[in-house]
N, C-alpha and C positions, 0 to 999 in steps of 0.2 A: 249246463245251461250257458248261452252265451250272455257275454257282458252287450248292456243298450249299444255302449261304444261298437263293438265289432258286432252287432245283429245291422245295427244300420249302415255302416262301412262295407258290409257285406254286401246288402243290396245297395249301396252307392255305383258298388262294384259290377254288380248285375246288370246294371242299367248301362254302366259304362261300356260294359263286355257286349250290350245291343247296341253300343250306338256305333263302337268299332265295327262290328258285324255291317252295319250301313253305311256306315263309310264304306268300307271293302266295298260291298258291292254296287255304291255307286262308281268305284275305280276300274270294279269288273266293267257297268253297262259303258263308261266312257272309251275303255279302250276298245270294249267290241263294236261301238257306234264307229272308229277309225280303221277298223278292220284287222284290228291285232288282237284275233281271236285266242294264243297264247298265252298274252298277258292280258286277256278278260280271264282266262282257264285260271289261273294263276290267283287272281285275285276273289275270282268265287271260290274256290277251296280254301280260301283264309277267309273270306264270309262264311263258310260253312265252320270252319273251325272256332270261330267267335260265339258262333251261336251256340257250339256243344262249350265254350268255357264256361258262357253265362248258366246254359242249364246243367253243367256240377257244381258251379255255386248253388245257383236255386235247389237243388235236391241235396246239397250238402245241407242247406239254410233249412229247410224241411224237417233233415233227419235230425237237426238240435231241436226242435221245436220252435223256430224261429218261423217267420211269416215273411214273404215272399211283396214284394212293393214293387209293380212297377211302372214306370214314369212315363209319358210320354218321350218320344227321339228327336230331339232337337236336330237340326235341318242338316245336312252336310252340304261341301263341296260338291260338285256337278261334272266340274272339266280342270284337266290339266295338259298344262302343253306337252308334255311328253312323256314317257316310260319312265325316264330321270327323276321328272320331278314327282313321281307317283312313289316312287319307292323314297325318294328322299322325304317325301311328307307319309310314308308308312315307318321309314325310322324314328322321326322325330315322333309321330303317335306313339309309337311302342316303349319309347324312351318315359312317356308319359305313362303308361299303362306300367312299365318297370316299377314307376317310381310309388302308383298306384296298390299296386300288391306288397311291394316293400313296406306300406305304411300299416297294410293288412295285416301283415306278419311281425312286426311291432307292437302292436296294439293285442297281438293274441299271446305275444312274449311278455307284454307288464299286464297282461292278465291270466298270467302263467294256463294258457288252454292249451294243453299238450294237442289234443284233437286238434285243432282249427291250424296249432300252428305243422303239425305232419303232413294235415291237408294243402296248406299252401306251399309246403315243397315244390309240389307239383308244379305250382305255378310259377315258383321263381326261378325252375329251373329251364318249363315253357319260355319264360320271356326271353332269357341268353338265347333260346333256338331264334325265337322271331328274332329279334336284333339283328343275330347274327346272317339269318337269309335278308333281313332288309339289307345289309353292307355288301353280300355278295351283290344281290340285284344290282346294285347302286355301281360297285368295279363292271359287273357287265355289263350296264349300261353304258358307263363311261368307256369301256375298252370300245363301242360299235357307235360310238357319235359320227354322227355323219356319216357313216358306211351303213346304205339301205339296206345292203346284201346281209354286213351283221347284224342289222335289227330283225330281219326275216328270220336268220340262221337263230336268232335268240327267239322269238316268237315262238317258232318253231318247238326248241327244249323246252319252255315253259310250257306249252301244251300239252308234254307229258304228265304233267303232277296231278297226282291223284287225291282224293280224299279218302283219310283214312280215320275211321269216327273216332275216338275215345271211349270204346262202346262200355268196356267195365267200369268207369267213371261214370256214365250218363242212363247206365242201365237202374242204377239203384231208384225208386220210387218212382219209376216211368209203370 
């Protein structure tokens, strides 16, 4: 059974993991409103990947017997001036969302929950990924400032990424 502390930090978390998800994609609708449909690509397959974090919490939350809360989404951002600043405010989110899970996995460590805390492996090892593409983003944005040719040429690679679900993680209790 989970402790009150980490039943409710869990869905803190949940909601968090939505309101990322909206974020993302209002970063998606912005950049495809300016015609950089790569990095709209880009940014909806991290909205889609936000949504599958929240629902392995939520079905993690389930399988303790825990009950699932969730909040209304407080409003996001709308527009950003550029590629640059989309990725530099998906770092600093994520760095936020690190520090998030890390307090998750604390709290499941001084309440010795071997479950909660194996489950969140996953998650703190997801966050280094995200970090680590928002930093790249962020060098290749910086390497193509001013050069429209490299912003297309980058558009362009970002339009390849795919989504790829978490499906053994999100399969449980669906």
């Amino acid at each position: 059974m989970l402790s009150q502390k980490l039943h409710e930090a869990l869905n803190a978390q949940i909601n968090a993991e939505m309101w990322s998800a909206y974020l993302y994609l209002s970063m998606s609708m912005d950049a495809e409103a300016k015609g950089l449909k790569g990095i709209a690509n880009w940014f909806y397959v991290q909205f889609r990947e936000e949504q599958d974090h929240a629902r392995i919490l939520m079905n993690y939350l389930l399988s303790r017997e825990g009950r699932v809360t969730l909040r209304p989404i407080e409003a996001v951002r709308t527009e950003w001036a550029s590629p640059l600043e989309m990725f530099q405010d998906t770092l600093k989110h994520e760095k936020e969302v690190t520090e998030m899970i890390n307090r998750l996995a604390s709290i499941a460590a001084e309440d010795h929950d071997y479950a909660s805390s194996n489950m969140l492996i996953w998650f703190v090892n997801e966050q280094v990924e995200e970090e680590e593409a928002a930093r790249e983003k962020i060098a290749a944005c910086e390497a193509v400032d001013g050069n429209k040719f490299g912003l297309y040429m980058l558009d362009k690679e970002l339009a390849s990424r795919t989504y790829a679900q978490a499906a053994q993680l999100i399969s449980s209790n669906d």
